[in-house]
C-alpha positions as CSV (number, residue, x, y, z in Angstrom):
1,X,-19.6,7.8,-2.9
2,X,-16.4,7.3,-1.3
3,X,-13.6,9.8,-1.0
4,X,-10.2,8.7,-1.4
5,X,-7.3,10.8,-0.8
6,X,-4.5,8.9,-2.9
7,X,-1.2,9.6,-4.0
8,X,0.4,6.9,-6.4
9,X,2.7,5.0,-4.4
10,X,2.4,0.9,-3.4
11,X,0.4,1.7,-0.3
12,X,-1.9,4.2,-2.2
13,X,-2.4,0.9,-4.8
14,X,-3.5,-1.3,-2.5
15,X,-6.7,0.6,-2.3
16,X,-7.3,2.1,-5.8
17,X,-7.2,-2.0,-7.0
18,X,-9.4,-3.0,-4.6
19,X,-11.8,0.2,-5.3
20,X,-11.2,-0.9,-9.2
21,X,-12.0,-4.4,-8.0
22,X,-15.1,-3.8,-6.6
23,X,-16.4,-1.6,-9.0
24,X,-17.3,1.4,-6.3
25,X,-18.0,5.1,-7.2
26,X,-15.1,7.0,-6.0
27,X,-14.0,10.3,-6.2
28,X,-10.1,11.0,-6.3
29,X,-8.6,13.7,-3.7
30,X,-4.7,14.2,-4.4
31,X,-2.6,14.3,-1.7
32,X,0.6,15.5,-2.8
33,X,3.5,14.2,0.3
34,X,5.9,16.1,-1.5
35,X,4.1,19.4,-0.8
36,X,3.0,18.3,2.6
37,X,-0.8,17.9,1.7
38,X,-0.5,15.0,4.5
39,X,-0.2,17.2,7.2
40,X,-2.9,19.9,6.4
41,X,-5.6,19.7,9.4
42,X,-8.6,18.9,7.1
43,X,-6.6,15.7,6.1
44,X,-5.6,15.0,10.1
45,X,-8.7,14.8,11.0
46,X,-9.1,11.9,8.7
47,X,-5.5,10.6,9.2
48,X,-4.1,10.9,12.3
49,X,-0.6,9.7,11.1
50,X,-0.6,12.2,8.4
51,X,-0.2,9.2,5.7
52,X,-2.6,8.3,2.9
53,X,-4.2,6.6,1.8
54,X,-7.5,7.0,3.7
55,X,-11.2,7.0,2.8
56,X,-14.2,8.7,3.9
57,X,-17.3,6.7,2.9
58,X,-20.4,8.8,2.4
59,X,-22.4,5.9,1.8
60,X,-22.4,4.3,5.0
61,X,-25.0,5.7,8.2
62,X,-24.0,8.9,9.7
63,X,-24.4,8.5,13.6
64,X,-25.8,11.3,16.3
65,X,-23.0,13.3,16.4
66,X,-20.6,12.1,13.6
67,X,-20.1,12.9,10.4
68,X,-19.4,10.2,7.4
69,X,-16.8,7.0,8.1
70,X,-13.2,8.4,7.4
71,X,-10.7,5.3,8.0
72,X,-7.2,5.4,7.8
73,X,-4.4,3.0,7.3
74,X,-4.8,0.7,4.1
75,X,-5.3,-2.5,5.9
76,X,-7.8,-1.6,7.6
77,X,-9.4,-0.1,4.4
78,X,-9.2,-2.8,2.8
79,X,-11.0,-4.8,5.6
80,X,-13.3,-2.0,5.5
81,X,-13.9,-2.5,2.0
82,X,-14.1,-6.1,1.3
83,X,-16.7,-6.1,4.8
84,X,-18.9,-3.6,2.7
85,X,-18.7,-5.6,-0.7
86,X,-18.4,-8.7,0.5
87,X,-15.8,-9.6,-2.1
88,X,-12.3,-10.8,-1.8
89,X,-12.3,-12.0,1.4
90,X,-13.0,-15.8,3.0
91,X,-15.7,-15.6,5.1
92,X,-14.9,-19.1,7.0
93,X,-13.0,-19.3,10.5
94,X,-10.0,-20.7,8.9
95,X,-9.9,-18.7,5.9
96,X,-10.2,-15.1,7.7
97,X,-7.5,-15.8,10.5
98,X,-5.4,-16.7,7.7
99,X,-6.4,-13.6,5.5
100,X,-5.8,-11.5,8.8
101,X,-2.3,-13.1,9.1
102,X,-0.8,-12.4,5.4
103,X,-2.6,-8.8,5.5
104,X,-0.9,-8.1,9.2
105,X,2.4,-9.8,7.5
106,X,2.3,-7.5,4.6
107,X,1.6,-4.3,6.6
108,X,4.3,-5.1,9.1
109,X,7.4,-6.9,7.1
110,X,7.5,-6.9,3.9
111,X,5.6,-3.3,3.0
112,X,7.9,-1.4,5.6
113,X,11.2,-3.4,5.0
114,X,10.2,-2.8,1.2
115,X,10.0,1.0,1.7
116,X,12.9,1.5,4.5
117,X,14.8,-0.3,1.1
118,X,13.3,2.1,-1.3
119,X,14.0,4.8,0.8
120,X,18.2,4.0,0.8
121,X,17.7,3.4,-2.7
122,X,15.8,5.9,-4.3
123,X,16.0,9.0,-1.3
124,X,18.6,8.9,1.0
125,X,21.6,11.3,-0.1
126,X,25.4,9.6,0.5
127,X,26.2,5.8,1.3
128,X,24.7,3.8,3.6
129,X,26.1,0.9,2.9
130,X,25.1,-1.2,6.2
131,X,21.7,0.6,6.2
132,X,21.1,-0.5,2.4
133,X,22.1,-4.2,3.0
134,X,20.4,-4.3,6.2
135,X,16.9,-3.8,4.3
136,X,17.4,-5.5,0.9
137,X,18.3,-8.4,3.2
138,X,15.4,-8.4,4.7
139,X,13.0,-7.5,1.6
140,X,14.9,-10.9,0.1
141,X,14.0,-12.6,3.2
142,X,10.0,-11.5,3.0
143,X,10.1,-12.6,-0.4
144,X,11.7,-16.2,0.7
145,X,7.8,-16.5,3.0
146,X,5.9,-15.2,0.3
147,X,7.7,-18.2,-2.0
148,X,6.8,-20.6,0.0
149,X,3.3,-19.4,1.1
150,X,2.6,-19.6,-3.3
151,X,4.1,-23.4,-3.5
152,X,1.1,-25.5,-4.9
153,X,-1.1,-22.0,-4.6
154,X,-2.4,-19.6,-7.7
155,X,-2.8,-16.9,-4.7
156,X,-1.8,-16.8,-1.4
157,X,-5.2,-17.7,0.2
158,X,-5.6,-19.9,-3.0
159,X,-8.3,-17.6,-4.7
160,X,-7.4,-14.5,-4.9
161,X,-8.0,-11.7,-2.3
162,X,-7.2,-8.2,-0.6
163,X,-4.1,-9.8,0.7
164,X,-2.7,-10.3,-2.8
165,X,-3.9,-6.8,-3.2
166,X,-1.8,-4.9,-0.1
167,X,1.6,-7.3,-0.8
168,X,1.7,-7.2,-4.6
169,X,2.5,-3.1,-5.2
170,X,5.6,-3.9,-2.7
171,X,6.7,-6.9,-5.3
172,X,6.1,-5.0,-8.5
173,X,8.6,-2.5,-7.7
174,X,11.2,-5.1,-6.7
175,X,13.6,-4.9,-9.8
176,X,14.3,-0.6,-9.5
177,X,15.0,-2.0,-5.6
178,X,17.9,-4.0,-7.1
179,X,15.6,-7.4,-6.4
180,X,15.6,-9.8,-9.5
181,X,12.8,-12.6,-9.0
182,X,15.0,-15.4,-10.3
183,X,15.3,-17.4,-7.2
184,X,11.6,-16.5,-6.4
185,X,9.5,-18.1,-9.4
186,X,6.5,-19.1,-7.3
187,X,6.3,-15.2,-6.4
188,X,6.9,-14.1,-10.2
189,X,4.5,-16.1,-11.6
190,X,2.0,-14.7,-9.1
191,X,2.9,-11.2,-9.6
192,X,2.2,-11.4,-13.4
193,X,-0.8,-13.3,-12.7
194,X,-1.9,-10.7,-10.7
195,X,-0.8,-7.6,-13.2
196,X,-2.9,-9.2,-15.6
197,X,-5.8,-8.6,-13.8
198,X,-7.8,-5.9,-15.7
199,X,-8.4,-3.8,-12.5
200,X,-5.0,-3.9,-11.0
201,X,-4.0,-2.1,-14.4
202,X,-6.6,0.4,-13.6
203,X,-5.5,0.6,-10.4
204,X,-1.7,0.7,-10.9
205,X,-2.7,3.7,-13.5
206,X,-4.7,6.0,-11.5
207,X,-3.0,9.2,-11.1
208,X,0.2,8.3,-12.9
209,X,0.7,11.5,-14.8
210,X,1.3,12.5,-10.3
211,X,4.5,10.0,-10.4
212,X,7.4,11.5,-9.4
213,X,10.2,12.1,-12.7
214,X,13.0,13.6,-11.2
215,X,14.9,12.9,-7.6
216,X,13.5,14.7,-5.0
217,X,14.2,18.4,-3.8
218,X,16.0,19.6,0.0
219,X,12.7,21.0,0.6
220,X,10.9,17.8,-0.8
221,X,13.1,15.8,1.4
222,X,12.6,17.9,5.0
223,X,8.8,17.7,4.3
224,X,8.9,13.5,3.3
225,X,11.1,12.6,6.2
226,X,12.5,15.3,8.8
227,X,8.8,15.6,10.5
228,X,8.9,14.8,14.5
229,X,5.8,15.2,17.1
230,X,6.4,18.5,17.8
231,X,7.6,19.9,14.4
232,X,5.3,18.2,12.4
233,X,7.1,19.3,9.4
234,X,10.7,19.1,10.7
């Protein structure tokens, strides 16, 4: 049994495909960022940057002195998870450094310049005009490698793999970030290729009823993004 603490946002995706992928028994722990759930101590201690996702797998060995594997980050989940299946990941020199390439692109272009854009989108109070084009800039950019990574492939490994599974949550939500897909058509026929995929559905779905339907409060706001090392909170 694993434990996955999960909010439904593109980085909480990534794992609850890849656990629908796989077929694994999991059991669902909410963690609710608008609330703060992120930075309760029982969730630090499997989290140490207070952001979910994160697992804790029962079903692998306890050692002397430890209790059962809690992994944070959703890279290294996925790593964690395809390691443990055996599924969705090449197992060949060339095929894992280039699976370790597009997972560390995803995780450090396009998912943050995806969700610095969502945040001037969708969060940030006022204009910020500079701020706003700085980051759709750059989202349009990732996009441009992830076009021509998908020339003359069906996936961006060629079969498909966990890193179609952490970059395609950031590219579903591209039109509410003002991004058409026009002048991308290798990466929209991928991301429909990839939607259609009965577990991604599943996956996309879990805890949607926990999306958020209205803007978010002051109080949701200080809690999502005034936090600092020695406030924690803000």
């Amino acid at each position: 049994m694993i434990d996955f603490y999960y909010w439904p946002t593109p980085n909480g995706w990534k794992v609850s495909i890849m656990l629908e992928e796989c077929g694994l028994e999991y059991r669902v722990v909410p963690v609710n960022i608008g609330k703060g759930d992120q930075f309760k101590p029982e969730f630090l201690a499997i989290s140490p940057n207070n952001r979910m996702p994160a697992i804790v797998d029962h079903d692998e060995p306890v050692e002397v002195g430890s209790g059962p594997m809690a992994i944070f980050e959703s890279g290294a989940i996925l790593l964690h998870l395809a390691e443990k299946t055996g599924r969705f990941a090449p197992t060949d020199r060339r095929g894992r450094k280039e699976m370790m390439e597009w997972l560390f692109w995803q995780v450090g272009n396009l998912g943050p310049m995806a969700g610095q854009l969502s945040h001037f989108v969708n969060y940030a109070q006022g204009e910020h005009p500079y701020s706003h084009q700085r980051y759709a800039n750059e989202y349009n950019r990732c996009l441009g490698v992830l076009e021509r990574r998908l020339e003359g492939r069906e996936f961006i490994l060629g079969e498909y793999s966990i890193a179609d599974m952490a970059s395609w949550p950031w590219v579903l939500i591209s039109k509410p970030l003002g991004q058409e897909l026009d002048e991308f058509p290798n990466v929209a026929r991928w991301r429909g290729a990839v939607r259609d995929r009965p577990a991604v559905r599943r996956g996309v779905d879990l805890g949607k009823e926990l999306r958020r339907a209205a803007p978010p409060s002051d109080e949701e706001r200080k809690i999502l993004f005034n936090q600092t090392a020695t406030t924690g909170r803000g």
